[in-house]
Every structure is written in C-alpha cells, then in structure tokens.
C-alpha positions as CSV (number, residue, x, y, z in Angstrom):
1,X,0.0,0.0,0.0
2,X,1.2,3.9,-1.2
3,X,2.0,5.8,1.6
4,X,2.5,9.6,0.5
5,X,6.3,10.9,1.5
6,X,7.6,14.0,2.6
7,X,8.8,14.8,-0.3
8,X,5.8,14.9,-2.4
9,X,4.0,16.8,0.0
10,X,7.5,19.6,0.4
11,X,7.3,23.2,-0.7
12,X,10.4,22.8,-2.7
13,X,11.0,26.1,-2.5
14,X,12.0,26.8,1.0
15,X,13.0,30.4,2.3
16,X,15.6,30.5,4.7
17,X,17.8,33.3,6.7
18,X,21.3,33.3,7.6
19,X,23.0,33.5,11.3
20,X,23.6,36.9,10.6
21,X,20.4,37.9,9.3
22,X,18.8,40.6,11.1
23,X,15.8,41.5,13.1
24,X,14.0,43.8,11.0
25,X,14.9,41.7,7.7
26,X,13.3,38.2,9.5
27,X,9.8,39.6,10.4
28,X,10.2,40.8,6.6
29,X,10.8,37.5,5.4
30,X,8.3,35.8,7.5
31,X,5.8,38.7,6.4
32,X,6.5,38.3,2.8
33,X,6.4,34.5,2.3
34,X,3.3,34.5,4.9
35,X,5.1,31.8,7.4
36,X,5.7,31.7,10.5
37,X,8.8,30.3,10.8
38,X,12.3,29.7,8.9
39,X,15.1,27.9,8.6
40,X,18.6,29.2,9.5
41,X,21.2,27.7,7.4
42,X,24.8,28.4,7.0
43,X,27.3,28.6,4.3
44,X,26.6,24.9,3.2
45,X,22.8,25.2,3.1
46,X,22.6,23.3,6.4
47,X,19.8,24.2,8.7
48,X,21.4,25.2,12.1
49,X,18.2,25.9,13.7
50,X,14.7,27.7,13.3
51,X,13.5,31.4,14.3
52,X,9.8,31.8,14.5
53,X,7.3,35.0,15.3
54,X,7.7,33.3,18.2
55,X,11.0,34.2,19.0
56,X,11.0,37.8,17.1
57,X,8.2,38.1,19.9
58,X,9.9,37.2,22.9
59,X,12.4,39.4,21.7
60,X,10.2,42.4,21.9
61,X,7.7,41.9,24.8
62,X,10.3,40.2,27.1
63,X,13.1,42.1,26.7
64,X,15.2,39.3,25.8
65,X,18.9,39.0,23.5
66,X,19.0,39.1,20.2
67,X,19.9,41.1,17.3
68,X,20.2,38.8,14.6
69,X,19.0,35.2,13.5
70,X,22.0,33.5,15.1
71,X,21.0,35.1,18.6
72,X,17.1,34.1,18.3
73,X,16.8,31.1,16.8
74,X,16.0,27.8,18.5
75,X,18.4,25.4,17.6
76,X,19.0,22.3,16.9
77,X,17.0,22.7,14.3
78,X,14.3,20.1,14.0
79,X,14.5,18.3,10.1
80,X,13.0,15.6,8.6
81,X,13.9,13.6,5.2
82,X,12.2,13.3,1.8
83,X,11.5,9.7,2.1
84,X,9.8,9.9,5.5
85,X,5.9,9.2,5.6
86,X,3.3,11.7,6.3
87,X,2.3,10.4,9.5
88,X,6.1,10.1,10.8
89,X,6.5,14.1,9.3
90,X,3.0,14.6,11.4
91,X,4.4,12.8,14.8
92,X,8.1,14.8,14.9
93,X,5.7,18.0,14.9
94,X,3.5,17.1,17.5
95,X,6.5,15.4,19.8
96,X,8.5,19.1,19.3
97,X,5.4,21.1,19.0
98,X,6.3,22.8,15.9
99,X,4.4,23.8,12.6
100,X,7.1,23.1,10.3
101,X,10.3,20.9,9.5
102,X,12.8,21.9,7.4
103,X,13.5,18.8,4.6
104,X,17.3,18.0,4.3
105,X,18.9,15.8,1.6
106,X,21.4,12.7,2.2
107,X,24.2,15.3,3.0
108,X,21.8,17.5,5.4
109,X,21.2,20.2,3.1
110,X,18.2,22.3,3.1
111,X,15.7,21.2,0.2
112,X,11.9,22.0,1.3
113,X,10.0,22.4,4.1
114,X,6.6,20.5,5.1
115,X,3.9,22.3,6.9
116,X,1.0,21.1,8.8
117,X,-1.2,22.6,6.1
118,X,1.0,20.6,3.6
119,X,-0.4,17.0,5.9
120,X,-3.4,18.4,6.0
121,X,-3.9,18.3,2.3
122,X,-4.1,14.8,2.8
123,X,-7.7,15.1,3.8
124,X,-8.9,17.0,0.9
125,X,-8.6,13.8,-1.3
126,X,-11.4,13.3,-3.2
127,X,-13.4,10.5,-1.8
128,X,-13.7,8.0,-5.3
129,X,-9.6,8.3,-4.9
130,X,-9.8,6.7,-1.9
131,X,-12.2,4.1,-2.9
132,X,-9.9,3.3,-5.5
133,X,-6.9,2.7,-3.5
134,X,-8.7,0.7,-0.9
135,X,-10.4,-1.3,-3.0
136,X,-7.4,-2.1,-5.0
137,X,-4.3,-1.6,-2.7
138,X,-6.4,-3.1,0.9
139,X,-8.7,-5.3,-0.8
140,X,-6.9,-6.9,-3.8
141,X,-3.3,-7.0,-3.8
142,X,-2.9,-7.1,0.5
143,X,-5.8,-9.3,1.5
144,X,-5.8,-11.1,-1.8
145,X,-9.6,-10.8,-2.0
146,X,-11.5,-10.2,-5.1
147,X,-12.9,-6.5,-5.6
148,X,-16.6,-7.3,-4.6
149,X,-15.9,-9.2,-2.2
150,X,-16.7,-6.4,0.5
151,X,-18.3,-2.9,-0.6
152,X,-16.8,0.3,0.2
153,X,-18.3,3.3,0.5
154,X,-16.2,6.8,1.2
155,X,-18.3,9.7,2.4
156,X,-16.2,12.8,3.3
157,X,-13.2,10.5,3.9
158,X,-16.0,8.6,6.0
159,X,-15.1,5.0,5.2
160,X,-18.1,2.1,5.5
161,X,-17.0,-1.6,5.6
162,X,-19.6,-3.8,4.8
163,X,-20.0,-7.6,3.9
164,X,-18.5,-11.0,5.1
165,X,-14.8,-12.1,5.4
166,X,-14.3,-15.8,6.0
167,X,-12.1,-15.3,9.4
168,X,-13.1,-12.9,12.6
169,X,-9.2,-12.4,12.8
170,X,-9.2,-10.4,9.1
171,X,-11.7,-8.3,10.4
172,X,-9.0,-6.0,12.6
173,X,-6.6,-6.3,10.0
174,X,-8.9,-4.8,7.7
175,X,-9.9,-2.0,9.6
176,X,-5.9,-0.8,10.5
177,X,-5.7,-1.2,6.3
178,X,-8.2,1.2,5.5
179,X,-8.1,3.5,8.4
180,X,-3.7,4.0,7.0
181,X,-5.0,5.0,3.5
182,X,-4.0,9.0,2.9
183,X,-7.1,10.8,3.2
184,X,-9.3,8.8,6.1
185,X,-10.6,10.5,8.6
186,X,-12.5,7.5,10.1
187,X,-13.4,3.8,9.5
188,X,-16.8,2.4,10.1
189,X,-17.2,-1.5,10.7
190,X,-19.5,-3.4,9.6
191,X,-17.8,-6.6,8.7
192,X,-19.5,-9.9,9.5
193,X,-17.2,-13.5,9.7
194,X,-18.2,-17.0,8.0
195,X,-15.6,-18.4,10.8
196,X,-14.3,-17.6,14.2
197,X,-10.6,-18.3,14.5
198,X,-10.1,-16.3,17.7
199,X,-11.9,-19.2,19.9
200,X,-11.0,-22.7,20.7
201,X,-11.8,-24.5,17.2
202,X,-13.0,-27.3,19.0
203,X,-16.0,-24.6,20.2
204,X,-16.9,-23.4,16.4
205,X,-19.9,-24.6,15.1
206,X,-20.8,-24.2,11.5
207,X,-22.8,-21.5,9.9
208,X,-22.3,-18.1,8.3
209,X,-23.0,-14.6,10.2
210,X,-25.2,-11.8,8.8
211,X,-25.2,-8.5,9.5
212,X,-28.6,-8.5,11.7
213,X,-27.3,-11.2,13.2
214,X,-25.9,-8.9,16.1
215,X,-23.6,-9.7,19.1
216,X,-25.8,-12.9,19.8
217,X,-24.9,-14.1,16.3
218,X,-24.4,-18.3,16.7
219,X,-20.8,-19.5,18.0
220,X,-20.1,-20.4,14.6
221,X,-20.6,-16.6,12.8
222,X,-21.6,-13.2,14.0
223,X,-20.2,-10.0,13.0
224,X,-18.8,-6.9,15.2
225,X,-20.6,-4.4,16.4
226,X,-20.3,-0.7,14.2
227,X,-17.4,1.2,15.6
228,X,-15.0,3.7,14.8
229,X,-11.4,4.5,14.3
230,X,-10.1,8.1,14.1
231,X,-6.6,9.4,12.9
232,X,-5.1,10.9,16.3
233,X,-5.7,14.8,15.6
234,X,-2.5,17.2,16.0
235,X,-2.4,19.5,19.0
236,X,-3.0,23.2,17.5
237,X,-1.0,25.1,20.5
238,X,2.6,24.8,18.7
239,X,4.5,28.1,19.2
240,X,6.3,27.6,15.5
C-alpha cells in the first residue's frame, strides 16, 4: 500500500535566513512569504536551527537577546527527510510542537519544508480516490480478496466496511488497512465473519453470520458491532 512521502507533499522552494540575518529583515521575510517560521542555514545550506514570530516576539515583549537570527533562533534545528511518511513528518511536529520541519537531503542540506497545512492536504482527497486505493491496494493486492468481495463506500473520507470475510481475525486487520490510507478520517465496521478463529476450534460450530445477526450471532458466525477509528488529531497550540 502507497503511503504519500515528505517529499511529495514539500514546498520545494524553501525560504531560509542566515546567522547573521537581522531583526527587522526576519519579520520581513516571515511577512512576505506569509510563514511563521524559517530555517537558518549556514554557508553549506545546512539548517542550524529555526526562528519563529515566536521568538521575534519574545524578543520584543520580554526584553530578551537578540539582534540577529543566530542570537534568536532555536536550535537544533528540527528536520526531517524526503523519504519519511506523512504520518512520521506529522508525529516529529507534534512530539517538538512545531508547525514546520525543514526537509534536508542525504548530505543535510536544506531542500523543502513540510507544513501542517501541507499533511493536512491529505484530507482534501477526493473521496472516489480513496475508494480506489482501498479497494485495489487493501482489498486486492494485500488481503488477496477479489474487488466485490466487500463494498466500500467513502463519504467525506468517511469510510463504511460492509460484507462478510471468512475469518473474525481479518476483520482488525482490515480495519488498521483502511483507516492507513491517505485521506481517512475515520473507519466504520461493519464486517460480518463465515468463521471464528479467535476461539478454541473445538468450540466453532458451522454457519455463516449476517449482519442483523448482532452480538448474539451463533458461535459459529456473527459480525462486530459498528465502531469507529479516528486518525489521532495534531495538538493546534505549537509556538512555531
């Protein structure tokens, strides 16, 4: 299954500031390219660390150091890699509590920068795209089923599993499938099983669930009751 990278989702044309960069030309910079943070890089193209409005502010209303980039920026600075995964990009923001990374190649040079607006263009994909690649990605080429064998429907990135797999145990594995597709915002289940393979076999009886069969489904079917699985949300309060 496709799992969109950093560096598809990168502004490729990342602004950055140098050490000596001053004050006045920063909240320029920021003002002009409509960020709210940059890189600081040095002769090499390195990052070296990050000043924000953040910093420029603390500057001002604290009565803190700092003349030039060098002086304000937070550093080290935060990166991540081309190759990385949304979600990994999406998990270094929340764990540092910044908006943006700066995207460094294999030599840690400066090459893009990803956003959290840039992640959360992953949820404006259109939902037939997302059919698509679950029903051909999830349901076909990773659980080897044939297309209408369950039906899929995508509603706002709402996704609705319905129909019969012939183990209980697929049933999870399905659900973590969908709910990793780009684009998701939840999964609904409403898989039923032919066969219960998370009991004693010895206990299985024969027969085939339906969906109104319900949590008292016979021992030898039944189907799960609807529930949900939502996409942890980032935190908003970042100071980057």
């Amino acid at each position: 299954m496709r799992r969109r990278s950093v560096g598809e989702l990168m502004c490729p044309t990342a602004v950055s500031v140098r050490p000596g960069t001053a004050f006045k030309e920063i909240a320029r910079v920021l003002d002009e390219y409509d960020v709210t943070a940059v890189p600081v890089v040095d002769d090499e193209e390195r990052p070296i660390g990050v000043v924000s409005e953040a910093d420029l502010l603390r500057r001002q209303t604290c009565g803190g150091v700092g003349r030039n980039a060098g002086e304000l920026m937070t550093s080290p600075a935060v990166v991540a890699e081309p190759g990385w995964h949304a979600v990994r990009a999406a998990r270094a923001m929340e764990r540092h509590r910044v908006k943006r990374l700066p995207v460094v190649d294999g030599d840690g040079r400066l090459i893009g920068v990803i956003s959290r607006r840039d992640l959360v263009r992953l949820f404006l994909r259109r939902d037939r795209a997302i059919q698509e690649e679950i029903l051909e990605d999830v349901i076909v080429r990773t659980l080897g089923l044939r297309p209408s064998a369950l039906a899929v429907e995508v509603t706002e990135g709402r996704v609705t599993l319905s129909g019969t797999v012939e183990r209980k145990s697929l049933i999870p594995v399905t659900v973590r499938l969908c709910d990793s597709v780009d684009g998701v915002v939840e999964v609904v289940n409403r898989l039923g099983f032919d066969r219960d393979d998370t009991v004693n076999t010895a206990a299985v009886q024969g027969g085939s669930a339906h969906p109104e069969a319900g949590v008292g489904a016979a021992p030898g079917g039944g189907h799960g009751p609807s529930w949900v699985l939502s996409p942890p949300r980032l935190r908003l309060g970042s100071r980057r």
